[in-house]
Every structure is written in structure tokens, then in C-alpha cells.
C-alpha positions as CSV (number, residue, x, y, z in Angstrom):
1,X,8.5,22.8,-11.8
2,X,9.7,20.5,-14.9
3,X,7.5,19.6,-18.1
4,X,7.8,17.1,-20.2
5,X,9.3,18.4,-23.5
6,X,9.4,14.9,-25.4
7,X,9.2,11.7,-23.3
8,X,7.8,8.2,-25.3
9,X,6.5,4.9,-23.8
10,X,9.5,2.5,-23.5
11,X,7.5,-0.3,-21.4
12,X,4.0,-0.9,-21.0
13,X,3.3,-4.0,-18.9
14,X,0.6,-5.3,-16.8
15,X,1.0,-3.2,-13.6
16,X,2.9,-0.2,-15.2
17,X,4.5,1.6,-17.5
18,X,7.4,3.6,-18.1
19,X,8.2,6.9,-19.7
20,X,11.4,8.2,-20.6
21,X,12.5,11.7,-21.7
22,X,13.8,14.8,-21.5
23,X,11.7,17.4,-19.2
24,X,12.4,21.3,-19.2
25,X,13.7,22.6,-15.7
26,X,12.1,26.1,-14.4
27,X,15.8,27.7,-15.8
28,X,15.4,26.6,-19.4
29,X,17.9,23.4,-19.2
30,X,16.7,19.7,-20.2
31,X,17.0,17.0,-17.8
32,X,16.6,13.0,-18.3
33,X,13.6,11.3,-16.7
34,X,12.3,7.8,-15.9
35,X,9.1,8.1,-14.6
36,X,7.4,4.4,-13.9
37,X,3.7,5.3,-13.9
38,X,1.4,3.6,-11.2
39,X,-2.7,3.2,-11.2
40,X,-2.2,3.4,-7.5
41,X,-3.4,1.0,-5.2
42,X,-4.8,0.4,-1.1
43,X,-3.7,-0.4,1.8
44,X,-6.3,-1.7,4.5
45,X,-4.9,-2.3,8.3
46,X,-7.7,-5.0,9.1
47,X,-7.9,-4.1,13.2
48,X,-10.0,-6.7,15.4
49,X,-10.2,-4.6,18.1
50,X,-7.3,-6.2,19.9
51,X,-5.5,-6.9,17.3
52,X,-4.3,-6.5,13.4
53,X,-4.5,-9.1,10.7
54,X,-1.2,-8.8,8.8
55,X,0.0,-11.1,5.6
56,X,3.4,-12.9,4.7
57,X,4.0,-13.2,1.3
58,X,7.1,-13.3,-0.4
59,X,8.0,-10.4,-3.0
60,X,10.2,-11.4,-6.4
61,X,11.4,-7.7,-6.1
62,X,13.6,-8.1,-3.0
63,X,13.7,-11.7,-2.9
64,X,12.4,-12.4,0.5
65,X,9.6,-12.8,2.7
66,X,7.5,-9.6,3.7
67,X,5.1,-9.0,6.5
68,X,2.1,-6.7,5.4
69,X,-1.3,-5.5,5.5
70,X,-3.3,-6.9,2.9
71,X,-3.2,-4.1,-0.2
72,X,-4.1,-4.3,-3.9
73,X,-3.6,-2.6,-7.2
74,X,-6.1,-0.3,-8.7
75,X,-7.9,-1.4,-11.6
76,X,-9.9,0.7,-14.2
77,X,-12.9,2.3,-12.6
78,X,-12.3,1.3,-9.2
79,X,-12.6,3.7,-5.9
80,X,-9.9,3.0,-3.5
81,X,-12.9,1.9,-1.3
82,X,-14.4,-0.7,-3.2
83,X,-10.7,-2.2,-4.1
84,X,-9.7,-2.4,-0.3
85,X,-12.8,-3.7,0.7
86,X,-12.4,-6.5,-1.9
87,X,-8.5,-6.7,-1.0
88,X,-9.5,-7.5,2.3
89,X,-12.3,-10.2,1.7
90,X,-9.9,-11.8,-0.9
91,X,-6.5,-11.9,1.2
92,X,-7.4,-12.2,4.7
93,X,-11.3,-13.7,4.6
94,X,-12.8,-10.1,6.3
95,X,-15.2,-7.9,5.8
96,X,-14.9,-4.5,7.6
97,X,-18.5,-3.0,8.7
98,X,-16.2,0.4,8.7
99,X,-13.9,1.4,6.3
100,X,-11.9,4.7,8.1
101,X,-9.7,6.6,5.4
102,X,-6.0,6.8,7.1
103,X,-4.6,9.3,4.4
104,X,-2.4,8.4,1.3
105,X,1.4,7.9,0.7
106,X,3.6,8.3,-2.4
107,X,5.3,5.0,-2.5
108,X,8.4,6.6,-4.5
109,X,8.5,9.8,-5.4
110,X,11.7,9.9,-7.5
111,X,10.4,8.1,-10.3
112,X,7.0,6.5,-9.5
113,X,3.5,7.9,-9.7
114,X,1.6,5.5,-7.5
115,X,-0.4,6.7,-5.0
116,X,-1.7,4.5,-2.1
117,X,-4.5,5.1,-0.3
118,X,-4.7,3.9,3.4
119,X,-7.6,2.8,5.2
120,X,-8.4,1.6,8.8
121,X,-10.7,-1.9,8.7
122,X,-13.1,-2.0,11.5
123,X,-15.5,-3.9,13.3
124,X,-14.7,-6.9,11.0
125,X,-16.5,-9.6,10.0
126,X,-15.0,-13.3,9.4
127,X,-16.0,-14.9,5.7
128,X,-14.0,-16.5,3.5
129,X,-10.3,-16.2,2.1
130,X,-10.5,-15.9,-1.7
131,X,-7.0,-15.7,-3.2
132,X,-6.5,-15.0,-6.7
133,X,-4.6,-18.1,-8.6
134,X,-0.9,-16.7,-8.4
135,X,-1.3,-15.6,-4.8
136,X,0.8,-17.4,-1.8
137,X,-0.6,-15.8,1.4
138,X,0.2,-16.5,5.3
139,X,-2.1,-14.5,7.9
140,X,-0.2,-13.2,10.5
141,X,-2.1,-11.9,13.5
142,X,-0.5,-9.3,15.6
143,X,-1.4,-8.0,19.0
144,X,-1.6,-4.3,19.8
145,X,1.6,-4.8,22.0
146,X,3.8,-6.4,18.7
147,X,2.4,-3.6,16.9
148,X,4.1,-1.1,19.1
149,X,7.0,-3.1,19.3
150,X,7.7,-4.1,16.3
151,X,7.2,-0.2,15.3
152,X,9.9,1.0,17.6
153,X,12.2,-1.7,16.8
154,X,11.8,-1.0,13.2
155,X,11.0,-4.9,12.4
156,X,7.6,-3.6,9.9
157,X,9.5,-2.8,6.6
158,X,6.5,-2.6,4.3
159,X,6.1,1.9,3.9
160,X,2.5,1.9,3.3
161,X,2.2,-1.2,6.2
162,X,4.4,1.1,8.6
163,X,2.1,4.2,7.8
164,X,-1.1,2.3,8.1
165,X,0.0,0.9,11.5
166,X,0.9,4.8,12.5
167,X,-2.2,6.2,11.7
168,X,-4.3,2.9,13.6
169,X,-2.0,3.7,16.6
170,X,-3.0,7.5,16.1
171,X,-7.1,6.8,16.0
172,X,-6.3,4.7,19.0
173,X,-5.7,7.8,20.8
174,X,-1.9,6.8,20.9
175,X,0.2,8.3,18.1
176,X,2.4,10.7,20.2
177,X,3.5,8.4,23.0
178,X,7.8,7.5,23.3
């Protein structure tokens, strides 16, 4: 196990932070860490029974065009379940009547804390798309026979969209098939 022995703050932005330091290893010896700390966030796989509701949206980080389920940051006070259910009204124009838990992922663990929480939407309910100003959303719907394929092929490159698509497969009764 290490412990921090001295770390500071050297960023602290609007979505994380970042802590630097030195942290004691379980033989006595100091080790350098950057740690870039996460609220967490939520994943929702929005299923229509036939179907899953998927969003393209292109990410600064790798500079290209990612398809994935519709997910949100944590804010202060939040439960995962109230921000997915508000992730999914506001990015896709759904509201689930059933909000399954699918489990959480660590989206890095070699220097990020975030958590995501994953959830199955079902039996959902069309209203209206409400983006936030900054957000450039296409909806994507996928059948349950691109799902599989695109798993296998390995075309889903999103982690926490790959796991969420897993785990709808698995309530589906078909997580262990070849």
C-alpha cells in the first residue's frame, strides 16, 4: 500500500485536479506520483428494446470522432442515479421508466480517481433533447445485431461504452455466447 507523505495541488480546473508528490511504498522508499483526481461520472446504455441509443461526439482529447453512450460528470451532491437520468434526458431526449445498475469501472487506474457508474436505461420514454450550450451531439441508433458485431470486431472504443454494452448483452441473457 503507498501513502502520501507530501503531495500539493499543482492544477485545479473545472473537471479535475491534479496532485503531485512523493508517496511512501510498503518498504520505506519514496516514489513520485501524479494522481489526476475525478468526481466520477455515469454511463447510461439507453436500450429500446431492440435496440441501443448511442451518441457521436467528437473528443478534443484524441482528436476524433467517438461513438458512445450518453454519460456525464458528477457534480456536487449528485447520486449517480439522478445524473444519468438527467444525462440521458439532456443528450439523447429519453427518459428511462427503469434505471438497472450495470456495475462501475475505473476509467484509469494508474493515475486517475474517477469512478463511473454504469447503468442499463429501460423501457424508455421519448421527450425532448436538451443539450447544454458547448455540446455537439449526433444520435446513433444501433441494433442488437451491430451491438454484437461491432463488440466482436472491436469497432466500440469508448471503455465505459464497451462495458455498458457487456453488461446489457449479459441482462439479455447473452453474455457468455462466442
Amino acid at each position: 500500500m503507498e501513502i502520501w507523505k507530501e503531495n500539493r495541488i499543482v492544477y485545479d480546473g473545472k473537471i479535475v485536479r491534479v496532485r503531485t508528490g512523493n508517496a511512501e511504498l510498503d518498504d520505506g522508499r519514496l516514489a513520485f506520483r501524479e494522481v489526476v483526481e475525478h468526481p466520477g461520472g455515469v454511463c447510461v446504455v439507453p436500450f429500446t428494446g431492440h435496440s441501443v441509443i448511442l451518441i457521436r461526439q467528437y473528443r478534443i482529447a484524441l482528436g476524433q470522432y467517438i461513438i458512445e453512450a450518453p454519460a456525464g460528470k458528477l457534480e456536487a451532491g449528485d447520486s449517480p442515479l439522478f445524473r444519468g437520468e438527467s444525462e440521458l434526458e439532456e443528450e439523447i431526449g429519453y427518459r428511462a421508466g427503469t434505471m438497472l445498475p450495470a456495475g462501475r469501472v475505473f476509467s484509469s487506474v494508474g493515475f486517475c480517481s474517477e469512478i463511473i457508474h454504469l447503468y442499463l436505461g429501460l423501457d424508455l420514454v421519448k421527450t425532448q433533447q436538451r443539450l447544454e450550450e458547448d455540446e455537439r451531439i449526433e444520435l446513433v441508433e444501433v441494433s442488437l445485431d451491430e451491438v454484437r458485431e461491432g463488440l466482436r470486431a472491436h469497432r466500440f472504443e469508448d471503455a465505459k461504452t464497451v462495458a455498458g454494452l457487456y453488461a446489457l448483452l449479459d441482462y439479455l441473457g447473452e453474455g457468455n455466447r462466442e
